[in-house]
ZAMI-610801 format. One record per residue (C-alpha): residue number from 1; residue in one letter; x, y, z. Coordinates in Angstrom, 3 decimals. Example, Ala and Ser with C-alpha at 12.3 -4.5 7.8 and 13.67 -1.06 7.14 Angstrom:
<rs>
R   nr  rest        px        py        pz
R    1     A    12.300    -4.500     7.800
R    2     S    13.670    -1.060     7.140
</rs>
This chain:
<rs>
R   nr  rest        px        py        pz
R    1     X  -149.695    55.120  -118.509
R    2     X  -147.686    51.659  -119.666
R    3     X  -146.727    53.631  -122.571
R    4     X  -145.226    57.173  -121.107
R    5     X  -143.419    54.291  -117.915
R    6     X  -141.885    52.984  -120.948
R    7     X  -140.803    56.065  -122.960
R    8     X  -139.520    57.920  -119.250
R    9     X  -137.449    54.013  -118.908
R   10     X  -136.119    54.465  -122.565
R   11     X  -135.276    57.957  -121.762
R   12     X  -133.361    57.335  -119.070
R   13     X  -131.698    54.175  -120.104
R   14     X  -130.498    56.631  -122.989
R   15     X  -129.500    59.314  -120.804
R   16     X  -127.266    56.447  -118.788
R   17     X  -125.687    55.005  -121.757
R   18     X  -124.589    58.934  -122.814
R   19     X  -123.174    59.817  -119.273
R   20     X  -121.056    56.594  -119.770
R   21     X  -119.875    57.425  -122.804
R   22     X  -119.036    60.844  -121.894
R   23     X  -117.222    59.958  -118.850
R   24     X  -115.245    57.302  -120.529
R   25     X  -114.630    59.825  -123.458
R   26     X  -113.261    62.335  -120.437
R   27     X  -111.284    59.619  -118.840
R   28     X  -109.508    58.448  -122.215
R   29     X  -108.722    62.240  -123.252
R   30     X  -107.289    62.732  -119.376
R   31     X  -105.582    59.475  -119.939
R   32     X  -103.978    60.468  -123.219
R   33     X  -102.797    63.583  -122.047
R   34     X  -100.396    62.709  -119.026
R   35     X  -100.067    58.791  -120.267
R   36     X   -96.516    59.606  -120.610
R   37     X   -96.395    60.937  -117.227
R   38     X   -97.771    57.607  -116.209
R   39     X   -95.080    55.950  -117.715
R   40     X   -92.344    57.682  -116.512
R   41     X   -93.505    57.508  -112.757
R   42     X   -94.928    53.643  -113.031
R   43     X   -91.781    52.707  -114.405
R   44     X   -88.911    54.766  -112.717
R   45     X   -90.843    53.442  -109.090
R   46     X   -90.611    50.060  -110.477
R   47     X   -87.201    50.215  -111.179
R   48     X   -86.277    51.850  -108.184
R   49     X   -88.542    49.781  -105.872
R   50     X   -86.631    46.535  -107.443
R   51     X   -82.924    47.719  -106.628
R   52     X   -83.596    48.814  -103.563
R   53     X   -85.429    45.318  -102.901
R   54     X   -82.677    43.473  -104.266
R   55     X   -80.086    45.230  -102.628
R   56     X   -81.654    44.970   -98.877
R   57     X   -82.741    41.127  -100.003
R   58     X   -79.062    40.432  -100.654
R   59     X   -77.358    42.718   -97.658
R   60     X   -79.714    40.626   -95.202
R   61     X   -78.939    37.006   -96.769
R   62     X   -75.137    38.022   -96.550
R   63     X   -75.575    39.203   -92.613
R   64     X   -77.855    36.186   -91.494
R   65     X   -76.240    33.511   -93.479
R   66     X   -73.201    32.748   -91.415
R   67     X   -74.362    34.506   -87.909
R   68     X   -75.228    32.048   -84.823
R   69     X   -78.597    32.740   -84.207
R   70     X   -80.459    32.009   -81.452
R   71     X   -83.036    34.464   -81.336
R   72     X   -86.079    33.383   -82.018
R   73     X   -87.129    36.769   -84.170
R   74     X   -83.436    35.985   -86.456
R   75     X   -83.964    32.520   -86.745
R   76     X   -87.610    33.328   -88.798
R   77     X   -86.147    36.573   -90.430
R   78     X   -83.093    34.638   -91.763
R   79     X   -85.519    31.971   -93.057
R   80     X   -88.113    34.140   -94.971
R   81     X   -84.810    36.209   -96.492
R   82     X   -83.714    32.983   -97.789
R   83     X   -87.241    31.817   -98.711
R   84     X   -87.453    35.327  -100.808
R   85     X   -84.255    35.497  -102.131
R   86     X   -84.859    32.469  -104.089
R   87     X   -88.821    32.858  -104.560
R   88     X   -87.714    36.392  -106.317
R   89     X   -84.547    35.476  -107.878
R   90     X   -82.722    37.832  -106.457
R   91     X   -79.369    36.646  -108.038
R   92     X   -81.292    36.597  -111.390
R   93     X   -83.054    40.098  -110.697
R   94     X   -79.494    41.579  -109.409
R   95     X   -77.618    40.709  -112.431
R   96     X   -80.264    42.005  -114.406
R   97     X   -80.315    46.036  -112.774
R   98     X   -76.297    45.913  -113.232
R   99     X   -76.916    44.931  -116.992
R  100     X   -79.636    47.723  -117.137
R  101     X   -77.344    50.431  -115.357
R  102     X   -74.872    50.561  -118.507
R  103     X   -77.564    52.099  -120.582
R  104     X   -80.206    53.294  -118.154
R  105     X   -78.938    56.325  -116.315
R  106     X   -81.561    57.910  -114.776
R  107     X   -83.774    61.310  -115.142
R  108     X   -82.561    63.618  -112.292
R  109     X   -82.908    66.692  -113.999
R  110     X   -84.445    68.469  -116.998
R  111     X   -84.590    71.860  -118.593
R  112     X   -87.521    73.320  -119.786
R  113     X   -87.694    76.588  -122.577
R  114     X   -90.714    79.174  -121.890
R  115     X   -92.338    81.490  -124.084
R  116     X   -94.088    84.462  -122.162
R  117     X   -95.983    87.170  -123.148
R  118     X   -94.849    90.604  -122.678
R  119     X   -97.429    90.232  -119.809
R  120     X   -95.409    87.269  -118.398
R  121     X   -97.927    85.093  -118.953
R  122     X   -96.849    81.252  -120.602
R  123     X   -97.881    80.332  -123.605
R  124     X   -95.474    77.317  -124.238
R  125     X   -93.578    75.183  -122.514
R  126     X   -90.997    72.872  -124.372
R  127     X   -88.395    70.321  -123.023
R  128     X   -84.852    71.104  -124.139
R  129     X   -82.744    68.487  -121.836
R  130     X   -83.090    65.820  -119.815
R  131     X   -80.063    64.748  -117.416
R  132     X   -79.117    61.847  -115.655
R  133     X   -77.205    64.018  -113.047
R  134     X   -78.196    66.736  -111.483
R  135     X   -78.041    70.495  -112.639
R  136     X   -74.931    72.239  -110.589
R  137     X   -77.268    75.053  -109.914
R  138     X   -78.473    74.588  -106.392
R  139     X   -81.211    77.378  -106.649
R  140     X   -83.281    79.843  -108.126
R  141     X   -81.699    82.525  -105.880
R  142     X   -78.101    82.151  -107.130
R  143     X   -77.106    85.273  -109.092
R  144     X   -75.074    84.046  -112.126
R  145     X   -76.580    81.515  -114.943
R  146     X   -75.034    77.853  -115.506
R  147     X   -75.023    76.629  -118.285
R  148     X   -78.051    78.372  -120.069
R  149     X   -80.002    77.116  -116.721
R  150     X   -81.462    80.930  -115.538
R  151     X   -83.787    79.456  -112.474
R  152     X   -84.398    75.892  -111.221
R  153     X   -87.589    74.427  -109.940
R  154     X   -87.377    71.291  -107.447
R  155     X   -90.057    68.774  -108.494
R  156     X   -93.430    67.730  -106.818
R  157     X   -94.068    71.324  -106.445
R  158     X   -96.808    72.831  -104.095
R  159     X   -96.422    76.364  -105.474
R  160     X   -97.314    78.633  -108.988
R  161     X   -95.560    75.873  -110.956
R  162     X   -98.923    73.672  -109.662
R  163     X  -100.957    74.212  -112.751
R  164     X   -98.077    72.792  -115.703
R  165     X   -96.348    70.461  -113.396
R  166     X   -98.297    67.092  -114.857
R  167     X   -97.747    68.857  -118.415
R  168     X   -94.028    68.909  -117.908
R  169     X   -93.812    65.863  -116.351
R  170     X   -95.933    64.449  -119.312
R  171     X   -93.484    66.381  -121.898
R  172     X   -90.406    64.558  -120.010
R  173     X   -91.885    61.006  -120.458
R  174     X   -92.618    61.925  -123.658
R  175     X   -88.770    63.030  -124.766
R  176     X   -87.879    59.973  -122.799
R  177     X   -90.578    57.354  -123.586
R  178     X   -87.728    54.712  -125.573
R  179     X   -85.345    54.561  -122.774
R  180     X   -88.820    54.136  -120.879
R  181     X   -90.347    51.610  -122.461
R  182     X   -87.176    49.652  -123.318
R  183     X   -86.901    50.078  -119.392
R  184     X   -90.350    48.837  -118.995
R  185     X   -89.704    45.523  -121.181
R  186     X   -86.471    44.559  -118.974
R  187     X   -88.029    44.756  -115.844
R  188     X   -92.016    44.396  -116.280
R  189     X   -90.922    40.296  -115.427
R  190     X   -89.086    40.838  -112.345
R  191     X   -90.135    39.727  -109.222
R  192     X   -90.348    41.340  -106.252
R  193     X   -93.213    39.705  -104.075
R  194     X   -91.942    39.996  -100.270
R  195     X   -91.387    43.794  -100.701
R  196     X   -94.604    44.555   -98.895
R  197     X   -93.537    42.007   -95.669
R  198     X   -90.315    43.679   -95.641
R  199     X   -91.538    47.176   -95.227
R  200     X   -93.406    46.099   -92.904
R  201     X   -90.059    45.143   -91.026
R  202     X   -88.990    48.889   -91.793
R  203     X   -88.666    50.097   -87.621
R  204     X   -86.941    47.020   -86.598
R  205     X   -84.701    47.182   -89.304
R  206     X   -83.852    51.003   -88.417
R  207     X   -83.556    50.272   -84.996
R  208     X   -80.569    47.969   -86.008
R  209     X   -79.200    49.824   -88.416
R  210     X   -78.868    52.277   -85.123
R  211     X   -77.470    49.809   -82.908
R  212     X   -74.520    49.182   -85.556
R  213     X   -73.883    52.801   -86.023
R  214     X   -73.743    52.744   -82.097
R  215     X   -71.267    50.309   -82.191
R  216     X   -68.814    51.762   -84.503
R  217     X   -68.705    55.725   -82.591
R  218     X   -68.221    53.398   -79.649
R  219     X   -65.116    51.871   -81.806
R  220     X   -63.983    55.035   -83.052
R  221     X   -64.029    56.463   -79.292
R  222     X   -61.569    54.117   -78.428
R  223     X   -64.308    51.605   -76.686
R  224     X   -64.134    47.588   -77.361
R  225     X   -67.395    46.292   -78.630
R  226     X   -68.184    42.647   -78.188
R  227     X   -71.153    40.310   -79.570
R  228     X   -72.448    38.579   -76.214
R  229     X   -72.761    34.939   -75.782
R  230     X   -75.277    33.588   -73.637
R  231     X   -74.566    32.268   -70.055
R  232     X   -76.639    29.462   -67.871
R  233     X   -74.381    30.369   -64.724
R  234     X   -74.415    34.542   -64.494
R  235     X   -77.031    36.930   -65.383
R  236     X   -73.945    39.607   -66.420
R  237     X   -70.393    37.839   -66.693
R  238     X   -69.109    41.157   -68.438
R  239     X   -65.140    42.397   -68.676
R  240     X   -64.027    45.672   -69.379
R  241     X   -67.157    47.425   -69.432
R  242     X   -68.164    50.941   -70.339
R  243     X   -70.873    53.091   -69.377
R  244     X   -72.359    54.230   -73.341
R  245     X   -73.302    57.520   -72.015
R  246     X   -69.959    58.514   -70.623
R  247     X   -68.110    57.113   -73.092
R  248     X   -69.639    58.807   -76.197
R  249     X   -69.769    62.619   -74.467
R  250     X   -67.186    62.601   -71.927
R  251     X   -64.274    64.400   -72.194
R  252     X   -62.224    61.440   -71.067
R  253     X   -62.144    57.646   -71.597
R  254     X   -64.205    56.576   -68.525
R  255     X   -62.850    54.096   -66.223
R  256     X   -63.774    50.311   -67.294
R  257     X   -65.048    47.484   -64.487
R  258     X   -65.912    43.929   -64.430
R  259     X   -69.471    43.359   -63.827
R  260     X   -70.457    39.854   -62.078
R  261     X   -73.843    38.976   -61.263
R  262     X   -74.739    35.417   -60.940
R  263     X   -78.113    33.870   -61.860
R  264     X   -80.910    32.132   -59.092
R  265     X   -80.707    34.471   -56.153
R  266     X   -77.033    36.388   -56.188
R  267     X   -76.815    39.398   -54.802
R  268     X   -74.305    41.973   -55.052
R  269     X   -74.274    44.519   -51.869
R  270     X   -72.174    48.150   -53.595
R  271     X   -70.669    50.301   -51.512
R  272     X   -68.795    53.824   -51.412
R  273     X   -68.840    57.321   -50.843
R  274     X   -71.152    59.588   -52.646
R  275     X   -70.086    60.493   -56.016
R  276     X   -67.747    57.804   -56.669
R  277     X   -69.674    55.732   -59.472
R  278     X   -72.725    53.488   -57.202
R  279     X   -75.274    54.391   -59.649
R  280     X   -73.484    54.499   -62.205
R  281     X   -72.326    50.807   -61.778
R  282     X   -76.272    49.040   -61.387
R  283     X   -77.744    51.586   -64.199
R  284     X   -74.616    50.588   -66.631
R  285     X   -75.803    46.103   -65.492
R  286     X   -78.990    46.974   -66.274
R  287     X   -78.379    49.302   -69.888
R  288     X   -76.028    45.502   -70.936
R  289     X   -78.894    43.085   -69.812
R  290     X   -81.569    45.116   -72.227
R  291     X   -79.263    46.002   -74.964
R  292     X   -78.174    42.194   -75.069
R  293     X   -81.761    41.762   -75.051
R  294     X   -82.272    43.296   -77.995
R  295     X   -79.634    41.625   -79.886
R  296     X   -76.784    44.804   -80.031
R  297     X   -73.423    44.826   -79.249
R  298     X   -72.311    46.018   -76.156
R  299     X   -69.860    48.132   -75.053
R  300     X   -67.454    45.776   -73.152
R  301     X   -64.070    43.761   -73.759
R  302     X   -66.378    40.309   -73.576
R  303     X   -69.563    39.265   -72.213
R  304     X   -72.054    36.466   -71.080
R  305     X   -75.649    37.234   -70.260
R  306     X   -78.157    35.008   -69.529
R  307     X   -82.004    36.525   -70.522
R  308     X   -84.717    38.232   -68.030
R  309     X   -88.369    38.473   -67.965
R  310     X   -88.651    41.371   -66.265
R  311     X   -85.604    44.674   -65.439
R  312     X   -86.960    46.051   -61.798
R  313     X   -85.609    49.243   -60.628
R  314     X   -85.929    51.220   -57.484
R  315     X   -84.294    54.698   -57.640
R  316     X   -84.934    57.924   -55.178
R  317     X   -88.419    58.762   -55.823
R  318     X   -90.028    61.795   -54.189
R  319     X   -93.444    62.484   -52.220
R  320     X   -96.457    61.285   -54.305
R  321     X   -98.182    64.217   -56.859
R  322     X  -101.445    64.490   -54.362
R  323     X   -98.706    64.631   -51.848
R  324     X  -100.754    61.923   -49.796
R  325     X   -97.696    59.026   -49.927
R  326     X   -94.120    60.454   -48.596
R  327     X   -90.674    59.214   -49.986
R  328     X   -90.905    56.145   -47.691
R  329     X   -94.005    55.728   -48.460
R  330     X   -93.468    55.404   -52.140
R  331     X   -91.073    52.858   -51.587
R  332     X   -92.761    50.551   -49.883
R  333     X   -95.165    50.385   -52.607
R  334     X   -92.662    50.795   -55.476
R  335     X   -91.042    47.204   -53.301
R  336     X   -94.234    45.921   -52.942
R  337     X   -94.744    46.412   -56.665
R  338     X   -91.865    44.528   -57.251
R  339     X   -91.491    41.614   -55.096
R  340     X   -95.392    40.949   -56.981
R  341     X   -93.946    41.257   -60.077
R  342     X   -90.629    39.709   -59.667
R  343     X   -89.594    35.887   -60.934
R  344     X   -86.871    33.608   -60.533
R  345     X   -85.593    35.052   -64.101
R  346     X   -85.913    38.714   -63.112
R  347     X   -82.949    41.476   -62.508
R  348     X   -83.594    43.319   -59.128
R  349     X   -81.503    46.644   -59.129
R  350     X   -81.710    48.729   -56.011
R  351     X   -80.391    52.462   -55.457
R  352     X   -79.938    53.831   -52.438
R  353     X   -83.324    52.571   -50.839
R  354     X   -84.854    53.610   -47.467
R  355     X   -82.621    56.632   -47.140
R  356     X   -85.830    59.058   -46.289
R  357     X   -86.245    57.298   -42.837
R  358     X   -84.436    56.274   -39.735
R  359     X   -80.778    54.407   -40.295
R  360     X   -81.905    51.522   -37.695
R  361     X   -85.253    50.998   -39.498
R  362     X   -83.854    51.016   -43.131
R  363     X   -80.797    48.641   -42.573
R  364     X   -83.866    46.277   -41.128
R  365     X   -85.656    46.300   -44.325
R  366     X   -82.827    46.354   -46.790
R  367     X   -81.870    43.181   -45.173
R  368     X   -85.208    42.057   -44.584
R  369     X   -85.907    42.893   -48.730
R  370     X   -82.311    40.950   -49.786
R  371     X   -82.875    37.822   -47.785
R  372     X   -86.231    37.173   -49.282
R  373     X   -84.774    38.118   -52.600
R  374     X   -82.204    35.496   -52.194
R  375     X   -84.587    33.318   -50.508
R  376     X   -87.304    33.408   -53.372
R  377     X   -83.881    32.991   -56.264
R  378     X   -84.234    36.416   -57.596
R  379     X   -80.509    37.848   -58.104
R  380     X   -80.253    41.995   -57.176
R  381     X   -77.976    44.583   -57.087
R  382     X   -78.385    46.918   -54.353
R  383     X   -76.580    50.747   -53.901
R  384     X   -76.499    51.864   -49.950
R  385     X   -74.390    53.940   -47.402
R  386     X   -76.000    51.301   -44.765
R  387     X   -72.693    49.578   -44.161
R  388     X   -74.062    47.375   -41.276
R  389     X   -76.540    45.557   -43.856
R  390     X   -73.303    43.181   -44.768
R  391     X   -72.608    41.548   -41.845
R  392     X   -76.375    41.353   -40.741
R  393     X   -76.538    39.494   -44.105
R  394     X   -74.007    37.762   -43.445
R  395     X   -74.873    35.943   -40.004
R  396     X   -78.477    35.079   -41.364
R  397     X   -77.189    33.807   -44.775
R  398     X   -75.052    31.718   -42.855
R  399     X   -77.193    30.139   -40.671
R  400     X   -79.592    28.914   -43.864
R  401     X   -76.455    27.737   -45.740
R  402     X   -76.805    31.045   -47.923
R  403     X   -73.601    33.177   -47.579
R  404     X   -71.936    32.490   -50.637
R  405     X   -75.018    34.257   -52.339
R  406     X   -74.033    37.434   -51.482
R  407     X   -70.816    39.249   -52.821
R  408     X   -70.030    42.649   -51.412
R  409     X   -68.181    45.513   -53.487
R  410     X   -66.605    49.162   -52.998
R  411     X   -66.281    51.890   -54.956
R  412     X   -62.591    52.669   -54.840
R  413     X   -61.044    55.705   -53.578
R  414     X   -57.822    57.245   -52.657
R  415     X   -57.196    59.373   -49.927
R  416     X   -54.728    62.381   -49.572
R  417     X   -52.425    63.560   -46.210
R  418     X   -54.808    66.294   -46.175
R  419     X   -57.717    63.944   -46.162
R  420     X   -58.210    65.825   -49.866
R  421     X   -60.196    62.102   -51.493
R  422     X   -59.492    60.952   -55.003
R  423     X   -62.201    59.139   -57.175
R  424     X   -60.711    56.198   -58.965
R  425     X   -64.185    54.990   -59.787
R  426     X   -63.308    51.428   -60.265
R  427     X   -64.908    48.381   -58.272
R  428     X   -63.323    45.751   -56.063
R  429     X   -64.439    42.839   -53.901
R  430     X   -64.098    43.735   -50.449
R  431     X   -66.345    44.188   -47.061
R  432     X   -67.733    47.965   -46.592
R  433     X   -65.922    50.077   -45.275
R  434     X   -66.702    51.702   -42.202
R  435     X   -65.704    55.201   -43.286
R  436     X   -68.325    57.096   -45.752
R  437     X   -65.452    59.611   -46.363
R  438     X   -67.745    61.765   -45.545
R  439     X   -65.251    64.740   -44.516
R  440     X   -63.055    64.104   -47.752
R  441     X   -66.243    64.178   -49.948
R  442     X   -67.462    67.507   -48.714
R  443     X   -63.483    68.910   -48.721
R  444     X   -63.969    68.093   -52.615
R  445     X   -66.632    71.177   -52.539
R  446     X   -64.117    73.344   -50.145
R  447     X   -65.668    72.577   -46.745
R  448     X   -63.193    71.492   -44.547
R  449     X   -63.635    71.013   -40.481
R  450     X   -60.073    73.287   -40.160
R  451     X   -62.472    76.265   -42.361
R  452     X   -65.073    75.844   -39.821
R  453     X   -63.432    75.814   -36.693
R  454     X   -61.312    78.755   -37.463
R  455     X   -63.959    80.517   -38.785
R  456     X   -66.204    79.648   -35.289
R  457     X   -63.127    80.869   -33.708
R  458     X   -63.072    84.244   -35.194
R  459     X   -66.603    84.514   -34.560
R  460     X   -65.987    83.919   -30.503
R  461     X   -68.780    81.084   -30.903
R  462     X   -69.087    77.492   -29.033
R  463     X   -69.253    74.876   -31.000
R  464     X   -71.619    72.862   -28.850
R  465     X   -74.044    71.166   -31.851
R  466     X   -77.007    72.992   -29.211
R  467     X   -75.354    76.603   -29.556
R  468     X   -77.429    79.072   -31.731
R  469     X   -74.014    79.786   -33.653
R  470     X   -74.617    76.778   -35.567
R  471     X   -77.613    77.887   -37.323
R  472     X   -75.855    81.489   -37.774
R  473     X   -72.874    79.817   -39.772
R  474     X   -75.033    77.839   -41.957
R  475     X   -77.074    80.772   -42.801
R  476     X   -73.595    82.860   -43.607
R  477     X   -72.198    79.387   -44.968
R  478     X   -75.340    79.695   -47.415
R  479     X   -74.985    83.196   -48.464
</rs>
């Protein structure tokens, strides 16, 4: 039994040692068949992998060496990019790739002769040229011949070209293996070590390469562009500033206002008619606070910002999906959200809130909600048609040594002899006003009080607001 253990051991031992071999023996004929193919692509993505390292390596040092940084994020990127560009030798490794680009010019292209069988099947395949540059045939569907070139093939390929693609590509490192291995030898000592850190820094860096681009269509659109500073006293000081959306699709320049919000419990009440650039105003404070925040330019003549924790917004909401919470109700929690969330270094901006319920019960909390935002430090912006929240304001702020807290801004306008109203969409420091403009604003649409009497007149209807002829001229009013 000892004996037939052993000779099944020996047997198997054997059988090991000859699967080894044979593998090995398949590897190293696999190996020598597309080594050259090896070389070309080990090489050519070592060579490319190093300039475009170098380059970004040097592009970054150049940006970050002179900028005033006081991100936190720069400061540590600008020190690793030095740390690197000296670990690598950059300098050395540049100077190096501009030496190697007066002989080294690249594969980008090759031509390949075919013998077929009157079958059109291949029974050869042969490289005739390999080109630095591109072919000038775009495609294997163009009619007339260049240069000798009768179809053209982009490589990796996915279709009938499958099976001989690794044998061509082994036949072009082949034809080219000097220029490859001299290649090899120049750069096989060159350093490249943070390449896999900054990848890694790949989105960021895209974002920013966005946020540039941003900045010059706002330049070529006619738009000043500004690095911010930071401020202690204002959490926006801006001049001159644009609203990005407007600016890059509208037909015209828009119309460019100072922004002022200061910092520890400011508020800024903004007034108007409807239509005449509210929203517009808060959305475009908010858009500069988070784009500083991220470190872009912004689209203004100068600014000062000084950073938030938190951006909290309240804009018209609707009923709840179940249905179960109504407008109102959603904004009470949406402001009970907030005031939890909300901090001394937090932004506050308020559209148009409390609008779904009575005008005597929202002007209460408005000014309820603005007093305990200045109370608590937290500077807002607030959008409302509630004119009588100002001087409520006002007469509390006064009385706890408050009013200079609260600023109060229209929405300019410009009114015709025919009460026709012009948008001039540019902010000033003033009281409300106690018109809404409300007649002018619908005469913009074509609805004029004259239309409506005349046309009650013609009719031979009362115009008592209780008369059934009411609800018969909005349902011919409506179509």
């Amino acid at each position: 039994m000892d004996t037939a253990l052993d000779g099944l051991k020996k047997m198997i031992i054997k059988a090991e040692k000859n699967l080894s071999k044979q593998g090995a023996d398949i590897i190293e004929e696999l190996s020598s068949e597309n080594r050259y193919a090896q070389l070309l692509r080990c090489v050519i993505f070592r060579y490319e992998m190093l300039k475009l390292y170098t380059a970004a390596i040097s592009l970054l040092k150049t940006a970050l060496i002179s900028a005033d940084l006081r991100s936190e994020g720069l400061i540590k990127l600008k020190a690793w990019v030095t740390q690197q560009y000296e670990k690598d030798c950059v300098e050395k490794t540049g100077q190096k790739i501009r030496d190697t680009e007066e002989w080294w010019k690249g594969i980008n292209a090759f031509s390949v002769d075919v013998c077929l069988t009157s079958r059109k099947d291949i029974v050869g395949l042969e490289i005739a040229e390999i080109r630095s540059q591109a072919y000038e045939k775009n495609g294997m569907l163009e009619p007339e011949p260049r240069e000798g070139i009768s179809s053209l093939i982009a490589f990796p390929q996915t279709g009938e070209a499958i099976p001989y693609q690794e044998y061509i590509i082994n036949e072009v490192g082949y034809e080219a293996r000097n220029e490859l291995t001299r290649l090899r030898s120049e750069i096989i000592r060159l350093q490249f070590e943070g390449r896999d850190e900054l990848l890694s820094l790949s989105d960021a860096l895209f974002f920013y390469i966005s946020a540039a681009e941003f900045a010059l269509r706002m330049k070529k659109a006619g738009i000043p562009v500004c690095i911010p500073a930071f401020s202690e006293l204002a959490v926006i000081n801006a001049q001159a500033a644009y609203m990005p959306e407007l600016a890059l699709t509208g037909a015209e320049t828009p119309v460019a206002n100072d922004i002022y919000l200061g910092s520890g419990g400011y508020a800024s009440l903004i007034t108007g008619p409807n239509s005449s650039g509210k929203t517009c105003y808060i959305m475009l404070a908010g858009q500069l606070l988070f784009l500083f925040q991220l470190g872009c330019f912004l689209p203004c003549a100068s600014a000062e910002l000084k950073p938030a924790d938190k951006i909290l917004t309240l804009f018209a909401t609707g009923e709840s999906d179940t249905g179960e919470d109504s407008r109102m109700g959603m904004e009470v929690i949406k402001i009970a959200d907030i005031t939890k969330a909300m901090t001394p270094r937090s932004l506050i901006l308020l559209n148009e809130p409390m609008t779904s319920t009575s005008a005597a019960e929202g002007i209460e909390i408005c000014t309820d909600l603005l007093i305990e935002l200045i109370s608590k430090r937290v500077s807002s912006m607030m959008v409302t048609h509630f004119t009588d929240i100002y001087e409520l304001l006002v007469t509390r702020l006064e009385a706890a040594g408050l009013s200079q807290r609260l600023k109060s801004y229209i929405m300019t306008t410009s009114q015709g002899s025919d009460n026709t109203i012009s948008y001039l969409y540019k902010l000033k420091e003033a009281p409300p006003q106690r018109s809404s403009h409300a007649r002018a604003v619908v005469g913009k649409l074509g609805v004029t009080l004259d239309s409506m009497l005349e046309r009650l007149d013609s009719l031979g209807l009362d115009i008592r607001p209780q008369d059934t002829a009411w609800k018969r001229l909005r349902k011919e009013m409506l179509g």
